[in-house]
NULO-556029 format. One line per 4 residues: number of its first residue (from 1); for each residue x negated, y, z of C-alpha. Coordinates in Angstrom, 1 decimal, decimal comma. Last residue first. Example, Ala and Ser with C-alpha at 12.3 -4.5 7.8 and 13.67 -1.06 7.14 Angstrom:
<mimis>
2) -13,7:-1,1:7,1; -12,3:-4,5:7,8
</mimis>
This chain:
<mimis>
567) -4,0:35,8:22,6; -4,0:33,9:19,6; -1,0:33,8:18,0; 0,3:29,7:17,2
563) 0,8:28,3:13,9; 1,7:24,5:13,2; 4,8:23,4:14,9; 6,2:27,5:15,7
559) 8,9:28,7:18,2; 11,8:31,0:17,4; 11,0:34,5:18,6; 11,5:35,6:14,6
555) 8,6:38,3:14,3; 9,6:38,3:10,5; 6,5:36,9:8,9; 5,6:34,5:11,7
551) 8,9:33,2:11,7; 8,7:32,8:7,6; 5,3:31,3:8,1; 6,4:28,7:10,7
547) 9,2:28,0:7,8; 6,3:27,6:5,4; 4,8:25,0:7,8; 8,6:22,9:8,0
543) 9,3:22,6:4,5; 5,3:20,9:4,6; 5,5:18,7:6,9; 4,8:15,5:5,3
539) 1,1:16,1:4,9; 0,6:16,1:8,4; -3,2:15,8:8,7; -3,5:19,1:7,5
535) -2,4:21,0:10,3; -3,6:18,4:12,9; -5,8:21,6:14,5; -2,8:23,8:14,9
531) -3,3:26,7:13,0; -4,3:30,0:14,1; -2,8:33,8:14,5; -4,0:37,2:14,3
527) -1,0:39,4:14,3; -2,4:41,7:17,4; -1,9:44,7:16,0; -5,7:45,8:16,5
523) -6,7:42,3:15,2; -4,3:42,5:11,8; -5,3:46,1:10,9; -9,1:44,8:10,8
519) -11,9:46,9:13,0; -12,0:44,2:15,3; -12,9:41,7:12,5; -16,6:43,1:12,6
515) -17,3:41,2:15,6; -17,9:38,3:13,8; -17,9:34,8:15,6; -17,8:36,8:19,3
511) -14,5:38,4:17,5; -13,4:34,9:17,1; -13,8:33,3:20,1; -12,2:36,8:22,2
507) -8,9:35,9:19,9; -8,9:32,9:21,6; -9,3:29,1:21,0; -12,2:29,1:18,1
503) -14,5:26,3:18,4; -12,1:24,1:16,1; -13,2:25,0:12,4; -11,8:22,9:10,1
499) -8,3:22,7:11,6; -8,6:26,0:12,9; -8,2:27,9:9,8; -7,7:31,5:11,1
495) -4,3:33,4:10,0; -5,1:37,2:9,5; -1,8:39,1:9,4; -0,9:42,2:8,0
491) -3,7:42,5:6,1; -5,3:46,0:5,9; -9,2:44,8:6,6; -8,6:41,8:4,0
487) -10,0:42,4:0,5; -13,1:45,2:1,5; -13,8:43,0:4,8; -13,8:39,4:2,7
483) -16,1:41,0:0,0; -18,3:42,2:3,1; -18,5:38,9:4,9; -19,5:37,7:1,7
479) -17,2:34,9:0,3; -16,8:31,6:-0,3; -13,8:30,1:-2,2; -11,3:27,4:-2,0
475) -8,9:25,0:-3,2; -11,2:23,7:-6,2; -9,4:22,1:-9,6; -10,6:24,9:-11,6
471) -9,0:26,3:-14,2; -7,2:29,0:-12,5; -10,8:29,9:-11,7; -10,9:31,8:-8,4
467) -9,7:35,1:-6,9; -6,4:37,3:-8,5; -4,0:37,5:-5,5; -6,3:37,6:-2,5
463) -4,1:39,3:-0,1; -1,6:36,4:0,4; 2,0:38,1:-0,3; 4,9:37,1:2,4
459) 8,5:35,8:2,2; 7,5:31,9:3,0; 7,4:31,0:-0,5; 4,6:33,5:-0,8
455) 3,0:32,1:2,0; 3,4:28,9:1,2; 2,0:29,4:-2,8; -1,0:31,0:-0,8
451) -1,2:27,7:1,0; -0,8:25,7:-2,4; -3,8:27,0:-3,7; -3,6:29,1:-6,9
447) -4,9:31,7:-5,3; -8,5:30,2:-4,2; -8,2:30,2:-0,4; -10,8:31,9:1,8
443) -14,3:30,8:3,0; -15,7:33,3:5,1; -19,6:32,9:4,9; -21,7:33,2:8,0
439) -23,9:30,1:7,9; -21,6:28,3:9,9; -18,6:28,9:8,1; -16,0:31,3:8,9
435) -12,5:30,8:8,4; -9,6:31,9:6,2; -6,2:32,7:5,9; -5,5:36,5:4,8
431) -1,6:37,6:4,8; 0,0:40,5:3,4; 3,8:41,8:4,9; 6,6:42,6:1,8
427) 9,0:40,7:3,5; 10,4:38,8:0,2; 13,6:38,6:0,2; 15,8:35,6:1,9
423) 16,6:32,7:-0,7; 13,6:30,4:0,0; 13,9:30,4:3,9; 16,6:27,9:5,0
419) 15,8:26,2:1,6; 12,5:24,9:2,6; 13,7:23,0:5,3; 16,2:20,9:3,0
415) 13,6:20,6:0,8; 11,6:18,7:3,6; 14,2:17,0:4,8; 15,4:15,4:1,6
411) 11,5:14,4:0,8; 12,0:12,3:3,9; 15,3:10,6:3,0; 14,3:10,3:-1,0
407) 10,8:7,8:1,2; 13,3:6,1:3,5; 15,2:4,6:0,2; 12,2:4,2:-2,0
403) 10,4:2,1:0,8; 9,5:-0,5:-1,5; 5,7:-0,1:0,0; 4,4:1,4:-3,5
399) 7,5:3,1:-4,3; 7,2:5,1:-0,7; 4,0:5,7:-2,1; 5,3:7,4:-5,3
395) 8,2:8,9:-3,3; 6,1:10,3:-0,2; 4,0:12,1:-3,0; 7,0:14,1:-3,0
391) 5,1:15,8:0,2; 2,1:17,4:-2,0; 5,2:18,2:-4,8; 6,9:20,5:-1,9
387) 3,6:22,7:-1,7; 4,4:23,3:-5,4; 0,9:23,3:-7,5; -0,1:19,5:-7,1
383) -3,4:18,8:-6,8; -3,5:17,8:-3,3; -1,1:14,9:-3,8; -3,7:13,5:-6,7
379) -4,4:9,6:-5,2; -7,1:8,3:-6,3; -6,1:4,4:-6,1; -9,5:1,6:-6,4
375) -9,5:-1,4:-7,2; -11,2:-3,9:-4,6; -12,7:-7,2:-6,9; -16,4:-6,7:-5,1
371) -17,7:-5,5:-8,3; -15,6:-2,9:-8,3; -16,0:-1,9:-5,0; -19,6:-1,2:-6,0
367) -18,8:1,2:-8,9; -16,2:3,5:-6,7; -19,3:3,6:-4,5; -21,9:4,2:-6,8
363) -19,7:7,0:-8,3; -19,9:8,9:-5,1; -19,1:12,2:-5,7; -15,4:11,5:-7,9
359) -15,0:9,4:-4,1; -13,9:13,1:-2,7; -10,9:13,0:-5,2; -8,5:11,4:-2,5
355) -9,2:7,5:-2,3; -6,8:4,5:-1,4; -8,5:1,2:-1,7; -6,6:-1,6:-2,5
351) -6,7:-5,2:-2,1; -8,8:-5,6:0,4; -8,8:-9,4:2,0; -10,0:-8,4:5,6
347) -13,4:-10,1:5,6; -14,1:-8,0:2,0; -13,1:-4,7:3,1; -15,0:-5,4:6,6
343) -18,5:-6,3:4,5; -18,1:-3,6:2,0; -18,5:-1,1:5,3; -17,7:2,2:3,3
339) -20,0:5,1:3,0; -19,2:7,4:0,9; -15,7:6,9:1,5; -15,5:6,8:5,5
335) -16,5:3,7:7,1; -14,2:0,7:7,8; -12,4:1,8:11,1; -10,0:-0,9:12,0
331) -6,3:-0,7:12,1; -4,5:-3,5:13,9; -7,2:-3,5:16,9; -4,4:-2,0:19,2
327) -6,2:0,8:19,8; -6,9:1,6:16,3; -2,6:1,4:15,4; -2,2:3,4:18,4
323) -4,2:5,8:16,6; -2,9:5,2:13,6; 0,7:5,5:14,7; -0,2:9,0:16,4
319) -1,2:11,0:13,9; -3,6:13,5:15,3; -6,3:11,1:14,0; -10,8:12,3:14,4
315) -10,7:10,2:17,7; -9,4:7,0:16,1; -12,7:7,0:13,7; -11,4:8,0:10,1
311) -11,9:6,0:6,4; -9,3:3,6:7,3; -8,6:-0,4:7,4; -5,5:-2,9:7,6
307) -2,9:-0,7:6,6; -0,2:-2,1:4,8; 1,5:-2,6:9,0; 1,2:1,2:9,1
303) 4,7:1,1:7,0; 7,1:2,8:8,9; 7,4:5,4:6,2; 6,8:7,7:8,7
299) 3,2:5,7:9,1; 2,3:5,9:5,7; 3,2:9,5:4,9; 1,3:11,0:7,7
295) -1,6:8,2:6,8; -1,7:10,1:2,9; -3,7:13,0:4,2; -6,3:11,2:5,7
291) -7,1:9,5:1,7; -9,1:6,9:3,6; -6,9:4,5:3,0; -8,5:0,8:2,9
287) -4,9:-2,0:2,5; -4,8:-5,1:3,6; -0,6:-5,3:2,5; 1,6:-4,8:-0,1
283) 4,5:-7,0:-0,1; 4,9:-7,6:-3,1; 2,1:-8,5:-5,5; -0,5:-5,9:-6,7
279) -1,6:-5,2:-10,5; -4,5:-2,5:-10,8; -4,3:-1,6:-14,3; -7,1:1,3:-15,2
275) -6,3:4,1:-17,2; -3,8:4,7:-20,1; -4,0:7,4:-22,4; -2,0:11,0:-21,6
271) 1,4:11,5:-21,0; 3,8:10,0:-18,2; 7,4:9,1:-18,4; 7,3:6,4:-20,6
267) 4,7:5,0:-18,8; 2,3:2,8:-20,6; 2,3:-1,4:-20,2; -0,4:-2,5:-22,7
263) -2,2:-4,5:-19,8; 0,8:-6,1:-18,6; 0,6:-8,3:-21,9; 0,6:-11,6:-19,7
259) 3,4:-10,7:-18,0; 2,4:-10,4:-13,9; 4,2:-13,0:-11,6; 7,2:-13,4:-9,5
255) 7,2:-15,3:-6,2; 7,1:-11,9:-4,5; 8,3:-9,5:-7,0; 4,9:-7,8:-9,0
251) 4,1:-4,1:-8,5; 1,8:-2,6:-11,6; -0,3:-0,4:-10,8; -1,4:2,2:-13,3
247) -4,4:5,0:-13,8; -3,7:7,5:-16,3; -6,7:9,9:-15,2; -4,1:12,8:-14,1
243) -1,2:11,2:-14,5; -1,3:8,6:-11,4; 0,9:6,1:-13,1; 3,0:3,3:-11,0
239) 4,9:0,8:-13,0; 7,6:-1,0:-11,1; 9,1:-4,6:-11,5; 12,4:-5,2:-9,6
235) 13,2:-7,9:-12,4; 14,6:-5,3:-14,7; 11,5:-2,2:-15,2; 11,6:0,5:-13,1
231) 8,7:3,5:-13,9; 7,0:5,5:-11,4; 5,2:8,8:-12,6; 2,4:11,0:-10,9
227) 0,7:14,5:-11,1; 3,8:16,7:-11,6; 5,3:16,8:-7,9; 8,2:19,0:-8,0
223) 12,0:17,5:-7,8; 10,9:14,0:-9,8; 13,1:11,8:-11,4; 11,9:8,2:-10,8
219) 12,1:6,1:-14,2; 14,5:3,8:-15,7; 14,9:0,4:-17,1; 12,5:-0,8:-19,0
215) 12,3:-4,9:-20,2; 9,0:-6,4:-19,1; 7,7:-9,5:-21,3; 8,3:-12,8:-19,7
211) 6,7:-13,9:-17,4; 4,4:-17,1:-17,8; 3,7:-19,7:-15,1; 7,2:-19,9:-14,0
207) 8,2:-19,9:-10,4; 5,6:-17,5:-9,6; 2,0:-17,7:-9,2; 0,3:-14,0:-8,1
203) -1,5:-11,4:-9,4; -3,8:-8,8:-7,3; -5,6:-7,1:-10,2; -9,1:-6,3:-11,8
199) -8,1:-7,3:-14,9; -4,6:-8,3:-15,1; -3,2:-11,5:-14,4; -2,0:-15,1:-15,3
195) -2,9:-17,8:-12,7; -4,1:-20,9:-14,1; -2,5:-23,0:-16,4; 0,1:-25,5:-17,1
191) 3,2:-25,2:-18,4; 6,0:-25,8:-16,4; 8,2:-23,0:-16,8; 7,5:-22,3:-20,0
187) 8,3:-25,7:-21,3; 10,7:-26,5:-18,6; 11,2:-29,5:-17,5; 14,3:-31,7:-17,8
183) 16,3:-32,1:-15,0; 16,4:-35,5:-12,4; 19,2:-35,6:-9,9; 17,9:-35,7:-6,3
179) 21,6:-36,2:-5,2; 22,3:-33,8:-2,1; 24,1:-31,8:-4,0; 22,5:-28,4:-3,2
175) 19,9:-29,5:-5,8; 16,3:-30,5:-5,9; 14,6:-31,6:-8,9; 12,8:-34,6:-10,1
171) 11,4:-34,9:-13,2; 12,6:-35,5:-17,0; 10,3:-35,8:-19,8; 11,1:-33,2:-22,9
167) 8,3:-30,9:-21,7; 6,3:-33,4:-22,2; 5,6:-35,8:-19,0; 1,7:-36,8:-17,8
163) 2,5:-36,1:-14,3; 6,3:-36,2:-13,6; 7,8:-33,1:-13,0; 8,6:-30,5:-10,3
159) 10,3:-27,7:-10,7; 12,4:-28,1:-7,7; 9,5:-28,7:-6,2; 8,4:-25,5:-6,0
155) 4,8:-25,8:-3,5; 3,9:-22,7:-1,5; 0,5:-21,4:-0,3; 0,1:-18,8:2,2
151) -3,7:-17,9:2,8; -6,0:-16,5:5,9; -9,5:-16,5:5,0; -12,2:-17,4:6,7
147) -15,5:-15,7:6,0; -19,4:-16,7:5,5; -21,7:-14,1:5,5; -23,9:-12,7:2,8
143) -20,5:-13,3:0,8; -18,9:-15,5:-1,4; -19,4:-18,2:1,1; -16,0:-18,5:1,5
139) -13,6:-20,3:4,0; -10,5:-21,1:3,5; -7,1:-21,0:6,0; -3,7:-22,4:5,4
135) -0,4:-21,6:6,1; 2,8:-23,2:4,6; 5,3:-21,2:2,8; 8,6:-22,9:1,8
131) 9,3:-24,2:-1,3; 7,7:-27,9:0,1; 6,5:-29,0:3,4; 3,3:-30,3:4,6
127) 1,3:-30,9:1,9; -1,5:-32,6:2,7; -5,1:-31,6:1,2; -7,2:-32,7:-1,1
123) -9,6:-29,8:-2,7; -11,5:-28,8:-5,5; -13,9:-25,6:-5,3; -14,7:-24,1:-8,7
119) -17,8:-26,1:-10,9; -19,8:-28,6:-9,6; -20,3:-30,8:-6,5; -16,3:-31,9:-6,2
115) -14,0:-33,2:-3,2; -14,6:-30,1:-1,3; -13,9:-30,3:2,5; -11,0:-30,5:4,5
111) -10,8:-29,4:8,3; -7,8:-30,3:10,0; -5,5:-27,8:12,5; -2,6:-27,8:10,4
107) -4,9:-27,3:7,0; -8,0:-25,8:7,2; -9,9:-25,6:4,2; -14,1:-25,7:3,5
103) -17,0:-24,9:1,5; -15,1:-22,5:-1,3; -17,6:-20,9:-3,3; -16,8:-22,2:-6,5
99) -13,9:-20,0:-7,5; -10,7:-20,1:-9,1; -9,3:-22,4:-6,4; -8,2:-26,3:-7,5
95) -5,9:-28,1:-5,1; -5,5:-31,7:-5,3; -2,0:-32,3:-3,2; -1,2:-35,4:-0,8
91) 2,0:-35,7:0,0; 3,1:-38,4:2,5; 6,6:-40,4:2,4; 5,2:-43,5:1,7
87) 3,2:-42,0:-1,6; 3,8:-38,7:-2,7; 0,7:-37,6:-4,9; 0,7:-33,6:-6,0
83) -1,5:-32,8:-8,8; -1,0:-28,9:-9,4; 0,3:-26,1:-11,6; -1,2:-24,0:-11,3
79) -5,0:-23,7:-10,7; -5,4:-21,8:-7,5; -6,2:-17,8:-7,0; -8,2:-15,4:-5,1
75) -8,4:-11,6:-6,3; -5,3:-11,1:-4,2; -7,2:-9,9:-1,0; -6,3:-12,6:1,0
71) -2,4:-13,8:1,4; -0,2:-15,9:-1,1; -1,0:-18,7:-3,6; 2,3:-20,3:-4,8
67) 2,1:-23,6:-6,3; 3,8:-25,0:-9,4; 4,1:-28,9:-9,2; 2,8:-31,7:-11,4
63) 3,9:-35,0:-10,1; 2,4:-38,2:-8,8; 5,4:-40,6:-7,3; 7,1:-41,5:-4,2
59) 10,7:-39,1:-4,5; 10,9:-35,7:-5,1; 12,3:-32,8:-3,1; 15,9:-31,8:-1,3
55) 15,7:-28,5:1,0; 19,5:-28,7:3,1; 21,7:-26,7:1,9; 24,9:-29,0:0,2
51) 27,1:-28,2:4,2; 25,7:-25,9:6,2; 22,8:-27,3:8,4; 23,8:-29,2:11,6
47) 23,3:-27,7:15,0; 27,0:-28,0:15,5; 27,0:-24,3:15,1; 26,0:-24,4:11,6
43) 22,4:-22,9:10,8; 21,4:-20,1:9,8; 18,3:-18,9:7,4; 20,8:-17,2:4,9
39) 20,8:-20,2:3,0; 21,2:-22,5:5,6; 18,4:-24,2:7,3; 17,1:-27,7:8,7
35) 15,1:-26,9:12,2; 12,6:-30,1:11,4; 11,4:-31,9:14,5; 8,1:-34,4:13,9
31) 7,3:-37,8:14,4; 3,7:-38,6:13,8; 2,7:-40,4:10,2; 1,2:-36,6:9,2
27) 3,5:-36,2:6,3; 6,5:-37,3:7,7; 9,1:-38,3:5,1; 10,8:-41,5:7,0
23) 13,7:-42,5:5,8; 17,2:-42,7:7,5; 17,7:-39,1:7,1; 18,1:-39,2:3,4
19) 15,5:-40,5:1,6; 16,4:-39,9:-1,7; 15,8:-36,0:-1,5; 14,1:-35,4:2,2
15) 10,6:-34,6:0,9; 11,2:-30,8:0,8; 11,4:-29,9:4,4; 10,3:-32,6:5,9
11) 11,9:-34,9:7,5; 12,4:-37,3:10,7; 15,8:-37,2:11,7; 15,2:-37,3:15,4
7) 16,1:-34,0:16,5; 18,0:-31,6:14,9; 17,2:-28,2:16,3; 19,8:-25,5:17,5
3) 19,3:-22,2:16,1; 21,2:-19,2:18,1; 23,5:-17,1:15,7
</mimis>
């Protein structure tokens, strides 16, 4: 339905109440245009709103209102609830951030400055409309630098209550009948405090300024994946557990907030003691993955737009929403995870970084972030013994975005793919992946990999059975070029890894990279085959590389995604 605007009823949303349309609520003294609402964000098609919805608010008077911060990296927050003044139709709120480095605000276009020398930043500032979001921008000197920040903040003033009341005194409320009747405030939900949180978390100000404890529900059932839990609580809470060091997040409703014994919160459905508690508010967003296997999932969850930085240049991604995403300037390269550019996380508001296990090297680094308020996710997917519990990963994070729906959908496919080939027998044929290093190595897949696992699920028998620890968390192993000749020369097939090793483009590339291979079964019938080099990159492809095995296996003519023969 088109909007039409109603003109000349100067209001703002939130100060209409008593007023009416013959008083004047504008907050900057100028006359100003106000598209008046429905419920569902329509209006009437007289231009008017629907009948009893039009935002009501508080009449002249000092109140104590809960505000909404929103935006940033979450580790910001405001004193709730606040001072607001209403006087002639202007509302003037005094604005206390948990921080002292604060210098300045920008509010509609106006600087505002601090109104304190000591202690965390205090600020006057209009309020331009209440319970809806308003946007604001401060600057902090937190930094060697300093930054603006982009912020949301809301004020409820249907909450609202006189300044000084009990929880007995009556304030003002708004209602859908148009009569500003008082109600009697809440003693949970207005008292006052700051922010309630976590440690090291993302929590936000809802309409009460305690939540209640969480009340389970259920938890995800899982097809394969065993290295990660999600747990529903009532509310549309979720409890996210990465199993193998017990780390949680804790997803928070927008305009909800974090109990205040979110810290004792264990999965029912995961073992082990508890890690970390990274809490982050709905919608996730300003988000560092450098985890390159988890983009794939990411962007077919239609959900780049969490993304704000990566750990890869655009020229090392063969997805292509993230490198449209770097072209675009929506996706900026923040250093890869030894290396991270602190300075980017922090001007873009991080509130997450997503690691794979590669950051276990750099302790300093998982330290630093730390201390710079960005938690930090290690995310397990390549741990995982079925190939099809790497792609379920697609269901935690699809949890993560509230993307649950699309996430099942995906998975669907994949096991959907898988079963075209699972029931046939097994082929019998042998199969060596591998590629050579630059010192002359061959490194090879440990057997409990999940590309051995493909192979087998594929109809095919990888020719290592027995190599590596079965302990060990590692995915592959080095070998002499003679080891690798004794175990491989009557393979069936040789597979070459060309997503680490990209020189090699024919079969004449790889002999000149060892010239012993020409004596191999594989070479002399030409079964020597490669992968494509975004292989890996597409994590959520999984059902579909064990059915390019299958067709390899088989000599089905169908063509391949991921495996070519080198000619």
């Amino acid at each position: 339905m088109q909007k039409k605007r109603m003109i000349g009823c100067l209001i703002v949303v939130g100060l209409l109440g008593l007023y009416g349309c013959s008083g004047s609520a504008s907050i900057s003294g100028q006359q100003t245009e106000t598209e008046i609402t429905a419920e569902d964000g329509s209006l009437a098609e007289d231009g008017s709103a629907a009948a009893g919805e039009a935002a009501l608010g508080p009449e002249d008077g000092t109140y104590q209102m809960e505000v909404e911060l929103l935006g940033g990296s979450g580790r910001a927050s405001v004193t709730s609830p606040a001072k607001v003044e209403i006087k002639d139709g202007k509302a003037v709120a005094t604005l206390e951030w948990s921080s002292p480095n604060y210098d300045y605000m920008v509010v509609d276009g106006e600087k505002y400055l601090p109104v304190n020398t000591e202690g965390n930043s205090v600020f006057q500032i209009p309020v331009e409309a209440f319970d809806q979001d308003i946007a604001v921008i401060a600057d902090t000197v937190a930094m060697s630098t300093p930054h603006e920040i982009e912020y949301t903040l809301n004020f409820h003033a249907g909450n609202a209550v006189t300044a000084g009341a009990d929880g007995a005194e009556k304030g003002q409320q708004a209602g859908a009948d148009g009569t500003g009747a008082a109600a009697g405030a809440n003693d949970t939900g207005m008292s006052a405090g700051k922010n309630a949180g976590a440690k090291g978390t993302s929590a936000a100000t809802g309409s009460n300024s305690t939540a209640d404890p969480l009340v389970y529900d259920h938890s995800m059932e899982l097809s394969y994946a065993e290295n990660f839990a999600v747990d529903y609580y009532e509310g549309g809470y979720k409890l996210l557990t990465t199993r193998l060091n017990g780390d949680r997040i804790l997803i928070v409703p927008k305009h909800q907030q974090a109990p205040e014994d979110a810290e004792a919160l264990v999965s029912p459905s995961a073992e082990g003691e508890p890690g970390k508690l990274i809490v982050l508010q709905e919608p996730v967003k300003n988000l560092y993955l450098v985890a390159s296997s988890v983009m794939d999932m990411f962007a077919q969850l239609d959900s780049m737009d969490a993304i704000s930085m990566c750990g890869l240049k655009e020229e090392d991604w063969y997805i292509p929403a993230a490198k449209q995403a770097m072209k675009d300037g929506t996706l900026l390269y923040a250093g890869k995870y030894s290396q991270p550019d602190y300075e980017l996380l922090l001007s873009q508001n991080c509130s997450m970084a997503i690691e794979n296990s590669m950051i276990y090297h750099t302790p300093e680094v998982m330290e630093k972030l730390g201390e710079f308020g960005i938690p930090t996710l290690v995310e397990y997917s390549s741990y995982e013994e079925h190939p099809l519990g790497r792609v379920e990963w697609v269901r935690f994070f699809g949890a993560l975005l509230d993307q649950e729906e699309k996430a099942d959908q995906l998975f669907e496919k994949q096991k959907e793919a898988l079963k075209r080939v699972e029931t046939e027998e097994s082929t019998g044929k042998t199969v060596a992946f591998f590629y050579i290093t630059s010192n002359g190595l061959v490194q090879v897949r440990q057997s409990t990999d999940y590309i051995p696992k493909m192979i087998e699920l594929a109809g095919g028998k990888y020719v290592f059975e027995n190599l590596g620890d079965p302990d060990s968390r590692r995915s592959t192993v080095n070998l002499q070029l003679e080891d690798f000749y004794d175990g491989a020369q009557d393979a069936d097939f040789l597979v070459y890894n060309t997503t680490i090793d990209r020189q090699v483009q024919t079969l004449e590339d790889l002999l000149k990279k060892c010239s012993l291979l020409k004596d191999f079964k594989a070479v002399k019938n030409h079964q020597v085959w490669c992968t494509t080099e975004d292989m890996y990159q597409q994590s959520m492809s999984a059902g579909n590389l064990i059915e390019d095995f299958h067709r390899m296996l088989t000599g089905d003519d169908k063509e391949t995604r991921y495996l070519y023969r080198l000619k």
